[in-house]
C-alpha positions as CSV (number, residue, x, y, z in Angstrom):
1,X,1.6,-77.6,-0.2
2,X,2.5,-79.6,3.1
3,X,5.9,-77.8,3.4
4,X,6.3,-74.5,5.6
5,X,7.9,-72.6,2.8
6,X,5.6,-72.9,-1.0
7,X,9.4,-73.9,-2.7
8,X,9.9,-77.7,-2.8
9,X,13.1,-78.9,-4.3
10,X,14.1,-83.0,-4.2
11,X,16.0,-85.4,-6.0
12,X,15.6,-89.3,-5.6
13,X,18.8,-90.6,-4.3
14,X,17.4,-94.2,-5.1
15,X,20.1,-96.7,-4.0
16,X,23.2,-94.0,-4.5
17,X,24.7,-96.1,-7.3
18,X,26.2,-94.3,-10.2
19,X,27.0,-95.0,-13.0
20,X,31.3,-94.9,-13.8
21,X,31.2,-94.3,-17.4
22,X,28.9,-91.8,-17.8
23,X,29.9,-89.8,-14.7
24,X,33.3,-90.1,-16.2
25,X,32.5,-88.2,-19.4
26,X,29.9,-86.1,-17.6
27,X,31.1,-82.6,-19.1
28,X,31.3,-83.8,-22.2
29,X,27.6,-86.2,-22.5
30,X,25.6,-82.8,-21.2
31,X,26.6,-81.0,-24.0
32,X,23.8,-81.4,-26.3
33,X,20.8,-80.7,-24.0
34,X,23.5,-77.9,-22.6
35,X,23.2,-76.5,-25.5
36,X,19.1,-76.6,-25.9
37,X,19.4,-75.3,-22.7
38,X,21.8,-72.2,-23.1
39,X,19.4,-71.1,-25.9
40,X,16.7,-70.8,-23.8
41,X,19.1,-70.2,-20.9
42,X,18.9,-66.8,-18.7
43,X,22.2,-67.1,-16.5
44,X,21.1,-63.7,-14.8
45,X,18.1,-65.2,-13.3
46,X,19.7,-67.9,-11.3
47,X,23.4,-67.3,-10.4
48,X,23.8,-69.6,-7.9
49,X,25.9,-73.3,-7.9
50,X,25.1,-75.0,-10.2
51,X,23.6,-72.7,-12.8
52,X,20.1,-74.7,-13.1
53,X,17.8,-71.7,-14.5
54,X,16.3,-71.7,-18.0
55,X,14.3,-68.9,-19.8
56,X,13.6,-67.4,-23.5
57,X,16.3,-67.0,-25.8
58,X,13.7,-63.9,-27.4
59,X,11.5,-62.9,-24.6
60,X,13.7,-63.8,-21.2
61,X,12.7,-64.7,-17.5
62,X,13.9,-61.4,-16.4
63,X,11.4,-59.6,-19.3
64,X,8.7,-62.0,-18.2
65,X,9.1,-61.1,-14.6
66,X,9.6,-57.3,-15.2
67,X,6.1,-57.6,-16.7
68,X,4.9,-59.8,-13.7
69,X,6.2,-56.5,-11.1
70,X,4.1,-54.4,-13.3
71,X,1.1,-56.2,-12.4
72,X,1.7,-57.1,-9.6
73,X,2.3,-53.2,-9.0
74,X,-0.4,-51.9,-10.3
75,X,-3.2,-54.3,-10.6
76,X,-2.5,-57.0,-8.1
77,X,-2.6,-59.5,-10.7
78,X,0.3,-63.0,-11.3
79,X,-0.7,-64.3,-14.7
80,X,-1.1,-68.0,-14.6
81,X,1.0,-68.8,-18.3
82,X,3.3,-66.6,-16.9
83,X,3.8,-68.6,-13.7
84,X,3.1,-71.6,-15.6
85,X,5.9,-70.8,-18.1
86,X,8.7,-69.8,-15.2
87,X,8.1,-73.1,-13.7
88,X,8.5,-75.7,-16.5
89,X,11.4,-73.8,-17.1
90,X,13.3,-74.2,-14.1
91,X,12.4,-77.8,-13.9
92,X,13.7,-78.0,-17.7
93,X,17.0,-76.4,-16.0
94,X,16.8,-78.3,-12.6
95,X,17.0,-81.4,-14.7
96,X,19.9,-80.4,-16.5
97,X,21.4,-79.0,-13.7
98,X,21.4,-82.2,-11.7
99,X,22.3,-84.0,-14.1
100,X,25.8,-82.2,-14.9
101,X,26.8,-82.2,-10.6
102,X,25.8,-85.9,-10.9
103,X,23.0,-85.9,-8.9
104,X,21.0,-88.3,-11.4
105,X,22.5,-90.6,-14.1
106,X,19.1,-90.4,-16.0
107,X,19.8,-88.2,-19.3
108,X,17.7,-84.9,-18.6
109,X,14.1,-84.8,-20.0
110,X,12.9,-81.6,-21.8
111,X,9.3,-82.1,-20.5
112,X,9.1,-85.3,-18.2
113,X,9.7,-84.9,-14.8
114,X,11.9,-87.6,-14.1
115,X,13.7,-87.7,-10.4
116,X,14.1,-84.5,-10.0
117,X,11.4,-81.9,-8.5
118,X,10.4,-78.8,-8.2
119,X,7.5,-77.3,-6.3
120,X,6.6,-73.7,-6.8
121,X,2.7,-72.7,-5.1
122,X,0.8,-70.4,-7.5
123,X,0.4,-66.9,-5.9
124,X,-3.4,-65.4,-4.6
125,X,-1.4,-62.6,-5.9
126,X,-4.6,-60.4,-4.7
127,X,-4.4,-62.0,-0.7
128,X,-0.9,-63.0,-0.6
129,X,1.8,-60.5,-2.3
130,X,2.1,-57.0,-1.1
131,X,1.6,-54.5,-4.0
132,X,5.3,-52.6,-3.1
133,X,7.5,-55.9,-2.0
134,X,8.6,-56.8,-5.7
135,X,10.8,-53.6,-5.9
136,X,12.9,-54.4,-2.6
137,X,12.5,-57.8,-2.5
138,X,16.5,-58.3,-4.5
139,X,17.5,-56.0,-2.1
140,X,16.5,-57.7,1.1
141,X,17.9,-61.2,-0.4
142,X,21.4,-59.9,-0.1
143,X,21.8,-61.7,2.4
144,X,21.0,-64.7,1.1
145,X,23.2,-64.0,-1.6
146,X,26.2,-63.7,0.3
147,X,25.6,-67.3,1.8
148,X,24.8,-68.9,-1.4
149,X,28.2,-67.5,-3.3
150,X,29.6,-69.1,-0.5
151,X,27.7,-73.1,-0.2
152,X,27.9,-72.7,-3.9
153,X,32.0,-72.5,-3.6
154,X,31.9,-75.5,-1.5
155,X,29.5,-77.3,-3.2
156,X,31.6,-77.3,-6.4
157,X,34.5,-78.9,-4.5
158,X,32.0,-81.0,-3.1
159,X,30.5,-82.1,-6.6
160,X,34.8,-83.0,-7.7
161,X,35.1,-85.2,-4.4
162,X,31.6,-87.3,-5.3
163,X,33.0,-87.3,-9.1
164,X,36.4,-89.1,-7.4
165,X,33.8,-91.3,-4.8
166,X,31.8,-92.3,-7.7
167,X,34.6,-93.4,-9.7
168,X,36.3,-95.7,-7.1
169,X,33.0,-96.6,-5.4
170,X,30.2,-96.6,-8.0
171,X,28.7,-94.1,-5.6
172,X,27.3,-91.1,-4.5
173,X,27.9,-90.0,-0.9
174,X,24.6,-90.0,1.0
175,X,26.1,-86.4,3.0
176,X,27.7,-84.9,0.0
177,X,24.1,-85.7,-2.4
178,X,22.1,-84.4,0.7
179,X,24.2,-80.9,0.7
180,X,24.4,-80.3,-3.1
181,X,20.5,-80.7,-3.1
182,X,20.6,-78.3,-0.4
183,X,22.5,-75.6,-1.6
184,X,20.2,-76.3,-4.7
185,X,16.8,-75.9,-2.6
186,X,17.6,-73.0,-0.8
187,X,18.8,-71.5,-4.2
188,X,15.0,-71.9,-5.7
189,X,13.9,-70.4,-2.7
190,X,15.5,-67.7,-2.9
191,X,15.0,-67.4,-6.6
192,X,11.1,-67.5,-5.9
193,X,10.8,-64.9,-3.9
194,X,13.3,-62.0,-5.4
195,X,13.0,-62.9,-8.9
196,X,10.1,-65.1,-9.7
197,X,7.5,-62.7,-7.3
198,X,6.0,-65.9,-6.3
199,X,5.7,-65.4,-2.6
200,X,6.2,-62.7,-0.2
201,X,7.7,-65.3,2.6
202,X,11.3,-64.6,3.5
203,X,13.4,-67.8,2.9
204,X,14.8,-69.5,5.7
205,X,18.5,-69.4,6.0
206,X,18.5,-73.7,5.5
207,X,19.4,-76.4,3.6
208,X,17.1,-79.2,4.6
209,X,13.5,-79.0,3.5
């Protein structure tokens, strides 16, 4: 991946039009893929602004990824469906996700990718993850917590001033779309590397990819 950081998060802005009506009635058009989505949803997995994460309703992300620190652990090893798995999922919930803060007017796919993207490299988990970082790797993200309870605060007053913008304007604010995708990125980041084991790189403390 060209980036610096193996976590690439975008959504087309395309010309910034939306659409009045169905931003309008936002909360209440999202609910039936919301609900596809909350029974396959995992909320623990991904607790930042807006909740964008998606899992098994029988075997969850955090199960999966328990499993994944096993190996990991003890034999080096990232299974591919695994990863495979994990990823469609969160694009599954990135869609949905972008969708409900109004990011996209597009009614969320449950497989196509659509205008939203996510980007998570495959591990070398044999040359690239140390055999000991998945156990402390929540812990030294607290930081990143902290800052993402608070953008994700502000991005939900954000997301209400764009819903007032878009009704009077028919559009999105360039600067308040850029931060919401932001707060959004640096959430997958930081999702990557304490929960999904993907990459042993520290995220960078930034919005902008």
């Amino acid at each position: 991946m060209n980036d610096d950081y193996p976590v690439r998060y975008s959504v087309d802005y395309g010309d910034g039009k939306r659409n009045r009506l169905t931003s309008f009635f936002r909360l209440i058009l999202i609910i039936p893929i919301g609900l596809v989505a909350a029974l396959i949803a995992d909320t623990n997995s991904y607790f930042f602004f807006p909740v964008e994460d998606a899992g098994l309703s029988t075997v969850t992300i955090p199960s999966l990824m328990f499993g994944v620190l096993l190996m990991i652990l003890f034999r080096k090893k990232y299974p591919r469906w695994v990863f495979n798995f994990a990823l469609e999922a969160n694009r599954f919930g990135a869609r949905v996700g972008a969708y409900l803060v109004l990011l996209v007017d597009e009614y969320p796919s449950t497989d196509e990718e659509q205008s939203v993207h996510l980007e998570i490299a495959y591990p070398d988990a044999e040359a690239d993850l140390q055999r000991w970082m998945p156990i402390i790797k929540w812990l030294l993200a607290i930081p990143h917590y902290i800052c993402l309870i608070v953008l994700g605060i502000i991005s939900l007053f954000v997301v209400i001033i764009a819903w007032f913008a878009i009704l009077f304007t028919g559009k999105y604010p360039t600067w308040m779309f850029n931060f919401v995708v932001g707060v959004s990125r640096w959430g997958y980041r930081v999702l990557a590397y304490a929960f999904l084991l993907t990459t042993d790189r520290y995220p960078p403390f930034r919005l902008s990819p």
